[in-house]
C-alpha positions as CSV (number, residue, x, y, z in Angstrom):
1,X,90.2,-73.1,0.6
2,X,87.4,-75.5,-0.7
3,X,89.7,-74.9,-4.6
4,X,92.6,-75.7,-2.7
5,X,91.3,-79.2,-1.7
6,X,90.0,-79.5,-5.0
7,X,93.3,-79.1,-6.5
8,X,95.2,-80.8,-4.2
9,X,92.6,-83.9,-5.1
10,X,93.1,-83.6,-8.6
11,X,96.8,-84.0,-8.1
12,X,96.1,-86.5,-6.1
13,X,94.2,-88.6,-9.1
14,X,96.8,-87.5,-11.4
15,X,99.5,-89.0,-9.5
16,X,97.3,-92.6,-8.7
17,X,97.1,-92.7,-12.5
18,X,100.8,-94.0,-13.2
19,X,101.9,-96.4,-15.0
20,X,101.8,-99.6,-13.4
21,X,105.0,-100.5,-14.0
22,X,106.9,-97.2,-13.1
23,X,108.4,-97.7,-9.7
24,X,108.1,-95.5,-6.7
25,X,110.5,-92.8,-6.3
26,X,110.8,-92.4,-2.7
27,X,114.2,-89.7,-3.1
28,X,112.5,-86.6,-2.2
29,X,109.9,-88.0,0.6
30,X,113.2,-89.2,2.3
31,X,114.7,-86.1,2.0
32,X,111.8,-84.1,2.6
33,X,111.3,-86.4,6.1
34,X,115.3,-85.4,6.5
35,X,114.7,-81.6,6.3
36,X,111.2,-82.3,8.5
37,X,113.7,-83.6,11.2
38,X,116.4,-81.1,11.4
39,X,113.7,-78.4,11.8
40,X,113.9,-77.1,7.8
41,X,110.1,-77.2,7.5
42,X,109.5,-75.1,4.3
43,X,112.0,-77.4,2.7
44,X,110.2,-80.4,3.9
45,X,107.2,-79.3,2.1
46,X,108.8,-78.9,-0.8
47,X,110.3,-81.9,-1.2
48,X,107.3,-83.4,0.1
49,X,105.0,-82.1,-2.4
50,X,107.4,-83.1,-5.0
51,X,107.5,-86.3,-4.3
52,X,103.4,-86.6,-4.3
53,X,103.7,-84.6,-7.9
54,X,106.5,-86.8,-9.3
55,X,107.2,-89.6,-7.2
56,X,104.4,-92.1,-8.6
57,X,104.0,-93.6,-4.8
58,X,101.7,-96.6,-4.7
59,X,98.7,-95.9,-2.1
60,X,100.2,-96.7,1.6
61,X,102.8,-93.9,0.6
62,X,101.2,-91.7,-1.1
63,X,98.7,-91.5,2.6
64,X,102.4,-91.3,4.2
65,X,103.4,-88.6,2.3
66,X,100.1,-86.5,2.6
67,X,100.8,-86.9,6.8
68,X,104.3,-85.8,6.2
69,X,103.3,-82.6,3.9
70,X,100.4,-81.9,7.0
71,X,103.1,-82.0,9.3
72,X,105.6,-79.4,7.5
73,X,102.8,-77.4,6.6
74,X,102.0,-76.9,10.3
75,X,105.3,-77.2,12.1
76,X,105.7,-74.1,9.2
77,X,103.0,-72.3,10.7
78,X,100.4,-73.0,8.2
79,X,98.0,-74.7,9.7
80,X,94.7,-73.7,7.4
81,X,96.9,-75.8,4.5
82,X,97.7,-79.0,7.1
83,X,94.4,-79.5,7.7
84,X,94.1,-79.5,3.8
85,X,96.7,-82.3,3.3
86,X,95.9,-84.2,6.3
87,X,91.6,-84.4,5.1
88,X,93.4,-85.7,1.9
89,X,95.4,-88.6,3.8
90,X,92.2,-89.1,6.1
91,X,90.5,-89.9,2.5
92,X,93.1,-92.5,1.7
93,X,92.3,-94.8,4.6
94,X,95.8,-95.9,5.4
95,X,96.0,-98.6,8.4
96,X,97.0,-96.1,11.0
97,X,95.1,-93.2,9.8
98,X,94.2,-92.4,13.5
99,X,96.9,-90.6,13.3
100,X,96.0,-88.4,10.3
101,X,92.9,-87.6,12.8
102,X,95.2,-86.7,15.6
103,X,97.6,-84.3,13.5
104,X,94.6,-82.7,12.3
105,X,93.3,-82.2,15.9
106,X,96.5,-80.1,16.9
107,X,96.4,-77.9,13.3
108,X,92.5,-77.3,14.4
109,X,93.9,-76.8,17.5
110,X,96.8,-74.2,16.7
111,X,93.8,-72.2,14.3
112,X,91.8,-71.9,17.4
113,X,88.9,-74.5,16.6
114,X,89.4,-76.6,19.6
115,X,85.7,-78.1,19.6
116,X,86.8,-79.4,16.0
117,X,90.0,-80.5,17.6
118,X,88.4,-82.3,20.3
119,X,86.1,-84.0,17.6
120,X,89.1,-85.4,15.4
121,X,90.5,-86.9,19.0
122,X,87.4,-88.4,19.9
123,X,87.7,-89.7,16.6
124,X,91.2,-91.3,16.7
125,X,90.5,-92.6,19.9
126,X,87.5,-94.8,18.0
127,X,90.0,-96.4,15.6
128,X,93.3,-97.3,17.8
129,X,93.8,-98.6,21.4
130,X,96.9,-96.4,21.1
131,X,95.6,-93.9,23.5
132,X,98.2,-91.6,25.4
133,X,99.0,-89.3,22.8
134,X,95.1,-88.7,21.9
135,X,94.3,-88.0,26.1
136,X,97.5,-85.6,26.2
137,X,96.3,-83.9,23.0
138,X,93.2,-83.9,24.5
139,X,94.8,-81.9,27.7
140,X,96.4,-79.9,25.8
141,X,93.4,-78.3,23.9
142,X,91.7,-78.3,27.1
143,X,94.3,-75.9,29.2
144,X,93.8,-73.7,25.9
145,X,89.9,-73.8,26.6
146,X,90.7,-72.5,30.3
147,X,89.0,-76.0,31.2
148,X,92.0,-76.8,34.2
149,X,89.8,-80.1,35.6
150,X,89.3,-81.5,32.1
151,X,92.9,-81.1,31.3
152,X,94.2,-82.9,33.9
153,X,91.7,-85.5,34.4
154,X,93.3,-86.4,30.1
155,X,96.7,-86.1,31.4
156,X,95.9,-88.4,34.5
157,X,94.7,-90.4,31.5
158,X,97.1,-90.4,29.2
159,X,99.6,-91.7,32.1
160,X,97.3,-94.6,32.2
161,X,97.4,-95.9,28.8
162,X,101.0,-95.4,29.5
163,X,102.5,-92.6,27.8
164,X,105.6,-91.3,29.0
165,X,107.4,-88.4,27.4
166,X,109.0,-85.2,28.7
167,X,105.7,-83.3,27.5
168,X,103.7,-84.7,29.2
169,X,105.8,-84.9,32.5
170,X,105.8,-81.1,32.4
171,X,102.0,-80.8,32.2
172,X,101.8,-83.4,35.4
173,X,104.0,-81.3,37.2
174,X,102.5,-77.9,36.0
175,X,99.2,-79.0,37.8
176,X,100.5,-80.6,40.6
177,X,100.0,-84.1,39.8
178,X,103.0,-85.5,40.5
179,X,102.5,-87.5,43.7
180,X,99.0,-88.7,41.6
181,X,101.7,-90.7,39.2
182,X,104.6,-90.9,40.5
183,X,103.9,-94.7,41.4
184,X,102.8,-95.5,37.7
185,X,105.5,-93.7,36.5
């Protein structure tokens, strides 16, 4: 894995190394993000890769596109190989990269590491104010842990800093929290 990484950074270098004045081609991280949405993950990641390979991206996208290969990779099933692409975004500090730490979170989470998963939450949660997703994360890796009380005390939490999605509702529900937050609903 380690000569993975190690690859995948000297890619990386190769592709900061363009010429200054060749423009970003942004064609196949569009279309990779296209075939990411309509569920065509394998094809997202090879477009995505692609386009970190050939696409000379500037630094801001080329973080971008290292999320988006992390999240075909493990919407793929290939979670081992996310974590791998999101450490390399991680490394290229973009503004929101509390989000790279999430996204790795749920790949350690889907490889069964959840104390690591829990870390790259905690994480996250140092470097936004953007919490809801992080808590419900949080709850999620906890219910896997068999750890009920925790779990729902992050859900409880993620309905606090206001996060409202269908997801989430079902977890509520699923441990009888609904009359808890119906009200801040």
């Amino acid at each position: 894995m380690k000569l993975r990484l190690a690859k995948c950074f000297a890619l990386l270098a190769a592709t900061a190394c363009h010429s200054a004045s060749a423009a970003e081609n942004m064609t196949d991280c569009h279309a990779g993000w296209s075939e990411y949405q309509r569920g065509n993950f394998m094809r997202s990641v090879e477009l995505t890769s692609r386009c970190i390979a050939e696409g000379n991206l500037e630094h801001p996208t080329q973080a971008r596109a290292w999320r988006n290969l992390g999240m075909g990779l493990n919407a793929a099933g290939q979670s081992e190989k996310a974590i791998e692409a999101y450490d390399i975004a991680i490394s290229l500090r973009p503004d929101d990269v509390w989000n790279d730490h999430v996204n790795r979170g749920n790949a350690l989470s889907d490889t069964g590491r959840y104390e690591e998963a829990l870390r790259a939450y905690d994480t996250a949660a140092g470097l936004t104010t953007e919490l809801g997703e992080i808590h419900y994360n949080r709850g999620i890796v906890l219910e896997r842990m068999q750890d009920a009380p925790k779990a729902k005390e992050s859900f409880l939490l993620a309905v606090e800093a206001g996060l409202r999605s269908e997801k989430l509702a079902e977890r509520i529900i699923a441990h009888g929290l609904y009359e808890e937050v119906v009200d801040r609903w």
